[in-house]
C-alpha positions, 0 to 999 in steps of 0.5 A, a space after each residue: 507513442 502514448 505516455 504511459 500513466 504513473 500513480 504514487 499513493 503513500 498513506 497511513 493504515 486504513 486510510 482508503 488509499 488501496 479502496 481508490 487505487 482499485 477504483 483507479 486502477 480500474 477506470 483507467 486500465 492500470 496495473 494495481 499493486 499493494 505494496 503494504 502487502 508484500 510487507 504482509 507477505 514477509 511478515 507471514 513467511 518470518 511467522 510460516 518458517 520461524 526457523 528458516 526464515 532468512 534473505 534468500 527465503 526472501 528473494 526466492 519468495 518475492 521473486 515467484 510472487 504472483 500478485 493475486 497471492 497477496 489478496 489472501 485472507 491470511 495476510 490481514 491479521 493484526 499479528 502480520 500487520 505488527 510483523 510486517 511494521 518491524 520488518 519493513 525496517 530491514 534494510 536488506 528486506 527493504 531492497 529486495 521488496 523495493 526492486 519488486 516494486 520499482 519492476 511493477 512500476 516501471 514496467 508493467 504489462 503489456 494490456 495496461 496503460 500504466 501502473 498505480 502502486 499504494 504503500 508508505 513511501 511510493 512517492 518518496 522513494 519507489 516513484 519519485 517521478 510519477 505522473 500523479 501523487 497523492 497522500 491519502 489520510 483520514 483520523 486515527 478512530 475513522 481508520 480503526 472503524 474502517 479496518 474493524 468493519 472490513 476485519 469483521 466482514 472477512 469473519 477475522 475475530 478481533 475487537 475495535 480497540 485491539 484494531 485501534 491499538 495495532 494502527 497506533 502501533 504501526 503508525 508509530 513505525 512507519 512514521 518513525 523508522 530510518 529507513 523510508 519512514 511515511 511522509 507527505 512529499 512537497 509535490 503530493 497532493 493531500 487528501 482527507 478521506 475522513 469525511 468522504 465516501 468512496 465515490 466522492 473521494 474517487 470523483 475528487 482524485 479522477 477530476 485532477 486526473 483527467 484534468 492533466 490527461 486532458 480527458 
């Protein structure tokens, strides 16, 4: 029986970990998941039903998620990404997404040759023992541009300095946080994307790839 591929991206915002975890996902039939999004996702539901809004809502919610509901427009603003940061302090919040996570990591489809998740602490915490880890960064102005641009393209009305100002913030507390906060392992591999393409960054990371799986 062929062993299934596991791929672990841990990276900053705007980094480009979720542009090559696609790109990986693609060329090499995995199961993708956006972990950061499912952050999104509670951030959204803590402003949809401010008084509602509670542990079961949670569960009930996350429990029911389809994966393409988190490729929404809604999820990308500034003010879900800042909600998102602070509640992915929450112990509580952080098991009941992180038993979501490890269920798409471990067991995905049936038609897919593995999984390959991007978050904050994929190989920290939820695959400890992928097959493949990688921490993917860039310069703090690079990723402000990137997310401006992408931002900008989905016609949400922000300025750049508001988008430098919200990536500052949220690195400040995903690398701070008690709780799963953002660090490269020992045994990932670092990849700056500041000065790469897309393509030369995927090229990069599939010739580790395919040199392990022996393609």
């Amino acid at each position: 029986m062929k062993k299934q591929i596991s791929v672990a991206i841990d990276s900053p915002a705007a980094a480009g970990a979720g542009t090559q975890a696609k790109l990986i996902a693609k060329y090499y039939n995995l199961f993708y998941l956006d972990t950061g999004k499912i952050y999104r996702f509670v951030g959204y539901l803590k402003i949809k039903y401010k008084k509602e809004f509670n542990y079961t809502l949670v569960k009930k919610k996350i429990k029911n998620l389809k994966v393409k509901e988190l490729q929404k427009k809604k999820l990308l603003s500034n003010k879900v990404a800042t909600v998102a940061s602070i509640i992915a302090k929450d112990k509580k919040i952080r098991k009941i997404v992180h038993n979501f996570q490890k269920k798409c990591a471990y067991k995905p489809p049936k038609n897919f040759s593995g999984s390959i998740l991007d978050g904050r602490d994929i190989t920290s915490v939820i695959m400890k023992d992928a097959m493949f880890k990688f921490f993917i960064t860039a310069n703090i102005k690079t990723r402000a541009k990137r997310r401006f641009k992408e931002l900008k393209s989905l016609d949400i009305k922000t300025s750049y300095n508001e988008v430098l100002k919200s990536i500052k913030k949220r690195d400040k507390n995903d690398y701070n946080r008690k709780i799963s906060p953002l660090k490269k392992t020992k045994d990932s591999i670092l990849i700056n994307t500041t000065n790469l393409t897309k393509r030369s960054c995927f090229l990069k990371i599939k010739l580790i790839m395919d040199k392990k799986l022996n393609f």
